[in-house]
C-alpha positions in Angstrom: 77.3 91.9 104.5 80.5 90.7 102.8 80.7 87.7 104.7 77.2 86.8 104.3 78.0 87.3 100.8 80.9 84.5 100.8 78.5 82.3 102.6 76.2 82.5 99.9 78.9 81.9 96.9 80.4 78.9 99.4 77.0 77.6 99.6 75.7 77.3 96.2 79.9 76.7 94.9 79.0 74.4 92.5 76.5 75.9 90.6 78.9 78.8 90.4 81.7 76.9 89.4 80.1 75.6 87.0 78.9 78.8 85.9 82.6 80.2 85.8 83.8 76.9 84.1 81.4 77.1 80.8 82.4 81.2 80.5 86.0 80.6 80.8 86.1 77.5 78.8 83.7 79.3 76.3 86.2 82.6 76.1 89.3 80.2 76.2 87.5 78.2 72.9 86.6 81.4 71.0 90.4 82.6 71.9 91.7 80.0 70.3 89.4 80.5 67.0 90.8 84.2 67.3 94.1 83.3 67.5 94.2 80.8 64.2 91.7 82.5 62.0 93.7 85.1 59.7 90.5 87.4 59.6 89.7 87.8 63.3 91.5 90.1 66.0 94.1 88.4 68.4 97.4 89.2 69.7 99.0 86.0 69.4 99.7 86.3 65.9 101.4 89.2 66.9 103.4 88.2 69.6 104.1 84.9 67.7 105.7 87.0 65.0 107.9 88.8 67.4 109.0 85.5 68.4 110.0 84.0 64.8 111.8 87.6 64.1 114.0 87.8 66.9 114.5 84.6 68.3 114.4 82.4 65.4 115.3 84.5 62.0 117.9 86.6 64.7 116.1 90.1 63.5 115.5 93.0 65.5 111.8 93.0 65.4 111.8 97.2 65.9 113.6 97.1 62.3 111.7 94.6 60.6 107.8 94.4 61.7 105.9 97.6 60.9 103.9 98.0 63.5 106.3 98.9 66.5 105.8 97.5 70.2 107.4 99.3 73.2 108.2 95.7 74.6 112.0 95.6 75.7 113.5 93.3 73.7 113.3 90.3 76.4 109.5 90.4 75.8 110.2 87.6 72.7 111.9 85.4 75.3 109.6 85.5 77.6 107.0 84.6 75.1 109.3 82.3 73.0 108.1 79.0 74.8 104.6 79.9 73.1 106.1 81.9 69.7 108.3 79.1 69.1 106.5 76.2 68.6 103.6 75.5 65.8 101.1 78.3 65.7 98.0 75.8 67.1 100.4 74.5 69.3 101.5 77.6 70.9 98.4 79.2 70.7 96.4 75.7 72.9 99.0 76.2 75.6 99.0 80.1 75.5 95.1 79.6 76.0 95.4 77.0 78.5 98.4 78.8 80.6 96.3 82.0 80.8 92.9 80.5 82.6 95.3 78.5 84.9 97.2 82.2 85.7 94.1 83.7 86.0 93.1 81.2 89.0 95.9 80.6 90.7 96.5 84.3 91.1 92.7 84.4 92.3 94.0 82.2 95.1 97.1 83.5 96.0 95.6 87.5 96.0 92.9 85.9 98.3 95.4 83.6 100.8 97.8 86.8 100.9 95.0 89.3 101.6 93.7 87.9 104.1 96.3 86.3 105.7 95.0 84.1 107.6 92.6 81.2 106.3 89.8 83.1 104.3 86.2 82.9 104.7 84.6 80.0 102.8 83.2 81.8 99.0 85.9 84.5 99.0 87.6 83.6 96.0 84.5 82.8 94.4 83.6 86.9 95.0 87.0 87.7 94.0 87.4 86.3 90.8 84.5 88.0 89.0 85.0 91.4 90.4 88.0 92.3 87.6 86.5 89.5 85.5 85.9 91.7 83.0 89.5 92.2 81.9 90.8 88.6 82.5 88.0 87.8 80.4 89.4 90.1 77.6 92.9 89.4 78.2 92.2 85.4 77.4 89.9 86.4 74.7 92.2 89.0 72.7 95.2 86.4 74.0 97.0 89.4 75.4 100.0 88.9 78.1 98.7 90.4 80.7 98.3 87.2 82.8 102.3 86.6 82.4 102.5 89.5 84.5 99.4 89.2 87.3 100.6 85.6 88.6 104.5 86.4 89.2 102.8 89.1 91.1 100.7 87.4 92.8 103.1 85.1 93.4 105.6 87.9 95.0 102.7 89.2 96.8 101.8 85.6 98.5 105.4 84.9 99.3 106.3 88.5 101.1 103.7 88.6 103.3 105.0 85.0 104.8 108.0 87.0 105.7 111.3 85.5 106.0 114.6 85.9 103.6 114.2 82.9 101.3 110.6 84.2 100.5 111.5 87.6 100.0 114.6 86.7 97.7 111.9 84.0 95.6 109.6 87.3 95.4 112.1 89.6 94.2 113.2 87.3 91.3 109.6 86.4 90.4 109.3 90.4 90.1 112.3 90.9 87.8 110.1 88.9 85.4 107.3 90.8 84.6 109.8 94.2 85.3 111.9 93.0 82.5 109.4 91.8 80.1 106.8 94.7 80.3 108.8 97.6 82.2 106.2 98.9 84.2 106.1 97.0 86.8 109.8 97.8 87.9 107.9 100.4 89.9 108.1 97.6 92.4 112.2 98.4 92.5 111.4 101.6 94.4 108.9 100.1 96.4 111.0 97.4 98.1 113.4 99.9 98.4 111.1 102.6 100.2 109.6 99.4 102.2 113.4 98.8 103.0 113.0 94.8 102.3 116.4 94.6 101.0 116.4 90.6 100.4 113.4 91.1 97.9 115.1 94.1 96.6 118.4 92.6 95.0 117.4 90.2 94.1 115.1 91.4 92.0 118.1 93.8 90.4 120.0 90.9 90.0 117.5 89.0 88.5 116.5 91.6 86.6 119.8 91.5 84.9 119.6 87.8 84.3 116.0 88.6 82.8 117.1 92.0 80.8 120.6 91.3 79.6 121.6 87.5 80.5 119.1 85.7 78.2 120.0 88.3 75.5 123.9 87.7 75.7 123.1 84.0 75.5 120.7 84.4 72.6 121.9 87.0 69.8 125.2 87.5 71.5 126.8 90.7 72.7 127.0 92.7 69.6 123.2 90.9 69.2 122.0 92.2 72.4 123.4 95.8 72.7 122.3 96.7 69.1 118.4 95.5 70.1 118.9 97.9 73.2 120.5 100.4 71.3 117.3 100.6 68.8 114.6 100.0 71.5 116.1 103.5 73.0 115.8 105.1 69.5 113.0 103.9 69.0 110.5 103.8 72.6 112.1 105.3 75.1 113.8 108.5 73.6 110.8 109.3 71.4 108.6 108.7 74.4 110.4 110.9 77.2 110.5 113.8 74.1 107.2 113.3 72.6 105.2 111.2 74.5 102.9 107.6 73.4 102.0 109.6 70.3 105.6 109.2 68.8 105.1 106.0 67.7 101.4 105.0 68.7 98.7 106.3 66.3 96.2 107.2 68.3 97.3 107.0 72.0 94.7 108.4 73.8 91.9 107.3 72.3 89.3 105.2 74.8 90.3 102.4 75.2 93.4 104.2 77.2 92.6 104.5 80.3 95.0 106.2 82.2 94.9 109.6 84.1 96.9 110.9 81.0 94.8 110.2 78.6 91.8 111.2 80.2 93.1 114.7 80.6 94.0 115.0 76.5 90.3 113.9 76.0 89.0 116.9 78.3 91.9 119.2 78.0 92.8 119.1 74.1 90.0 119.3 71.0 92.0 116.7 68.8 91.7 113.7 71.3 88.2 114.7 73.0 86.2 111.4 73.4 83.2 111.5 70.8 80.0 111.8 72.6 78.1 110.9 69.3 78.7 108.7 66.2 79.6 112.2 64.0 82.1 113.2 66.3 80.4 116.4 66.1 80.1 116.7 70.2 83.0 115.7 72.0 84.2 115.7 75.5 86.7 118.2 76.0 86.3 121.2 78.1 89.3 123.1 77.1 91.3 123.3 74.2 94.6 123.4 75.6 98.0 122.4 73.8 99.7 119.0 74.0 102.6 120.5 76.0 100.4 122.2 78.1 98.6 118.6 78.9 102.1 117.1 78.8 102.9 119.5 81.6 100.0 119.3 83.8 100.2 115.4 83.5 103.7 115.3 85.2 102.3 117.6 88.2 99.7 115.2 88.6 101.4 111.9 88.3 104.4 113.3 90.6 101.9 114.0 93.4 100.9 110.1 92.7 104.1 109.3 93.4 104.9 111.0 96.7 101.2 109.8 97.4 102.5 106.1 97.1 106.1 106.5 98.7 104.1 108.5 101.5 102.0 105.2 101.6 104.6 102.7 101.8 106.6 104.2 103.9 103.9 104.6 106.6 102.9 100.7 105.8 106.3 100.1 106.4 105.6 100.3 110.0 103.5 97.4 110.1 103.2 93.7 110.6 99.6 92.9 109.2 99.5 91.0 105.6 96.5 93.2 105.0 98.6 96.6 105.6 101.2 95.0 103.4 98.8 93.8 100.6 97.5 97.7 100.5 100.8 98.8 100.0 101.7 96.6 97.0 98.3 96.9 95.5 98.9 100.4 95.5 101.8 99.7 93.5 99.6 98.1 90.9 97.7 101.3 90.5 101.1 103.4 90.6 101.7 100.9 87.4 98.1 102.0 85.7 98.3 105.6 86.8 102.4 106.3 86.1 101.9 105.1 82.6 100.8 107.3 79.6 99.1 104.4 78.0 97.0 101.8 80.2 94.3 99.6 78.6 91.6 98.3 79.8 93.1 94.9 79.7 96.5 96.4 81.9 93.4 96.6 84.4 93.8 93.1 84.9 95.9 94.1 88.2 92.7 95.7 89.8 92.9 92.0 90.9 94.9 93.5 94.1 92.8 96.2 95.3 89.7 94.4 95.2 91.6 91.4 97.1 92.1 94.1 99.6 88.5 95.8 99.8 87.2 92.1 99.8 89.3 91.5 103.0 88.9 94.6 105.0 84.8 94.5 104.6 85.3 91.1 105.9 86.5 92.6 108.7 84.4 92.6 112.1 85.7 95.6 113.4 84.3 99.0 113.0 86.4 101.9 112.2 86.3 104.6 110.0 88.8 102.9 107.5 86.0 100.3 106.8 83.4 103.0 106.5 85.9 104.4 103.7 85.8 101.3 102.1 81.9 100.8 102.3 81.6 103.8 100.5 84.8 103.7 98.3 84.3 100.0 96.9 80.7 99.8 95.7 81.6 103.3 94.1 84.7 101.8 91.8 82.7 98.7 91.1 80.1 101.3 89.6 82.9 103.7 87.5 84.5 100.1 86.5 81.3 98.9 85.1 79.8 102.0 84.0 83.4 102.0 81.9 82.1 99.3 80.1 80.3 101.9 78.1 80.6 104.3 75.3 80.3 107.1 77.5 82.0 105.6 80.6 84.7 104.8 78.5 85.2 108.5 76.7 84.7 110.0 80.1 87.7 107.7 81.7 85.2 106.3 84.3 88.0 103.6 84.8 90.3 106.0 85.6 88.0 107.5 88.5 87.7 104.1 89.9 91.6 103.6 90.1 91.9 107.0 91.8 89.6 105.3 94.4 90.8 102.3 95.0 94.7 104.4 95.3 92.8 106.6 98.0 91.4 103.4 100.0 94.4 101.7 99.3 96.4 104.7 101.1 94.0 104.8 103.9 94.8 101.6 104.8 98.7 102.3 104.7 98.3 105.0 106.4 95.8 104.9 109.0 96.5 101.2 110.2 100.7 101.5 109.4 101.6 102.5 112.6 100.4 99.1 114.4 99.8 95.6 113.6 96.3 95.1 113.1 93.6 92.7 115.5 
């Protein structure tokens, strides 16, 4: 049915292209409104200013803008080359540099998945499948676009094999690890995955990316005293309080993470509003925030050893698909780990769709596919049902990440003792 599918997309391409083009372009456009119009919602402004404070005025931007982001303090280099320039400039190439991201990691997720030569349409199925979120992320003009393409990047490269690949995929890894911190989840899975080429040199680019453009910016004294107040600021107050020492309201809906979800069912303060009064909610329980706290860390470490458990058995083998599982999975890992993932961090879902797209491509029969026949249409319906009010205060997203992980494992683990045929 799938392949019949990318038939059909293949054969009408044009008319979906064009389709794709005028909703992109028309996004991109409104972006761009967003982003210079002082009344309207967009995080360039935002990032812009994080920019002018630390890069150009030399201020740390956690000691002089109100409104605190978690970013490491390389975040405003990564986005200087967009923060630096004229605010219409910036924000035109910001706009422009996000749709181009968000097709050349179409691409590159569908060459890696498959990898082999994909069946004619495939990208055209892919693309729209998270469209939803790469949609928001170039209409809100968020960053999450500077993280999916190095990733897809990394992705395409590894599953070519070979030293020089792995070493280009480990540095295009250190970027995103450095500049949003989540995604140095990937440090532990190289390392579990034992590709030691892509491993240091992610670490060693990381500390290009962390500390070397720092040093050669603000200086040592510069750089150790941003650090120093991003740990007294983010990470202590995090690991002793959680998201809600600094973030207003960090579990409300639009946080979509397995944390969040159980502080709207567990915990009366942050229950979801089933109504417009507030006055039915969704919690269950009413327990404490430690208690929540508490049973969130049981839950995400049995994530965890689900995912090494998963990467070490893919370990085992030689297929690009069984490899493509295991990194998607570390995409979810990045959603599911974190207190705080938005819808627009669902961006990533780009990978495990790549991989559900190419295993019911698949001829062959097997129980794995049937997993997936089930499995699939099921997250597509949480993901779009999330769209909702209700989907959304019920963490519907979160359910569909859960079974994409599950799928995603299946795949390690039932095909990672073999190469696949």
């Amino acid at each position: 049915m799938m392949l019949g599918i990318c038939a059909f997309c293949h054969r009408f391409r044009v008319p979906i292209l064009v389709l794709y083009a005028v909703i992109v372009l028309g996004i991109g456009a409104n972006a761009l409104h967003r982003a210079l119009s002082e009344n309207r919602s967009s995080e360039f402004s935002s990032f812009r200013e994080i920019v002018q404070e630390s890069v150009v005025n030399g201020h740390d931007p956690l000691e002089t803008i109100q409104h605190i982001r978690a970013y490491p303090p390389f975040f405003a280099i990564a986005f200087a080359p967009f923060g630096l320039p004229p605010a219409a400039a910036g924000a035109i190439s910001f706009v422009i540099v996000n749709i181009i991201f968000a097709v050349l990691s179409t691409w590159a997720c569908v060459r890696a998945c498959f990898g082999r030569e994909p069946p004619p349409g495939a990208a055209l199925v892919l693309f729209p499948l998270p469209g939803m979120y790469i949609l928001t992320v170039i209409a809100r003009c968020e960053t999450d676009l500077l993280v999916l393409l190095p990733l897809a990047g990394a992705l395409a490269l590894m599953v070519r094999g070979g030293r020089r690949r792995d070493i280009l995929a480990g540095v295009l890894l250190a970027f995103p690890a450095a500049m949003k911190l989540t995604p140095g989840l990937f440090g532990l899975f190289l390392l579990v995955q034992r590709r030691w080429a892509a491993f240091f040199s992610m670490a060693a680019a990381g500390g290009v990316f962390f500390l070397g453009f720092g040093l050669a910016i603000w200086g040592v004294n510069g750089t150790i005293e941003r650090h120093r107040t991003w740990y007294e600021k983010v990470l202590k107050p995090y690991s002793e309080e959680g998201p809600q020492a600094f973030i207003t309201r960090p579990y409300r809906k639009i946080n979509q993470s397995p944390t969040a979800a159980l502080f709207r069912f567990l915990n009366k303060e942050h229950g979801g509003r089933l109504d417009r009064k507030g006055e039915a909610k969704i919690n269950v329980l009413d327990l404490s925030s430690g208690a929540i706290r508490k049973i969130a860390t049981v839950l995400k470490t049995l994530i965890l050893l689900a995912l090494i458990a998963g990467w070490w058995a893919g370990a085992k083998s030689e297929s690009p698909l069984v490899f493509s599982a295991a990194f998607a999975s570390v995409v979810l890992g990045m959603l599911m780990l974190s207190d705080v993932s938005l819808r627009t961090h669902h961006a990533v879902l780009l990978f495990p769709y790549g991989v559900s797209l190419a295993v019911l491509c698949r001829r062959e029969a097997g129980p794995v596919r049937h997993l997936f026949a089930v499995g699939f249409p099921l997250a597509l319906f949480f993901m779009i049902i999330g769209a909702l009010h209700i989907g959304k205060v019920a963490s519907t997203l979160v359910a569909a990440d859960f079974v994409m992980l599950a799928c995603m494992l299946a795949v390690e683990i039932g095909w990672g003792n073999g190469v696949m045929r």
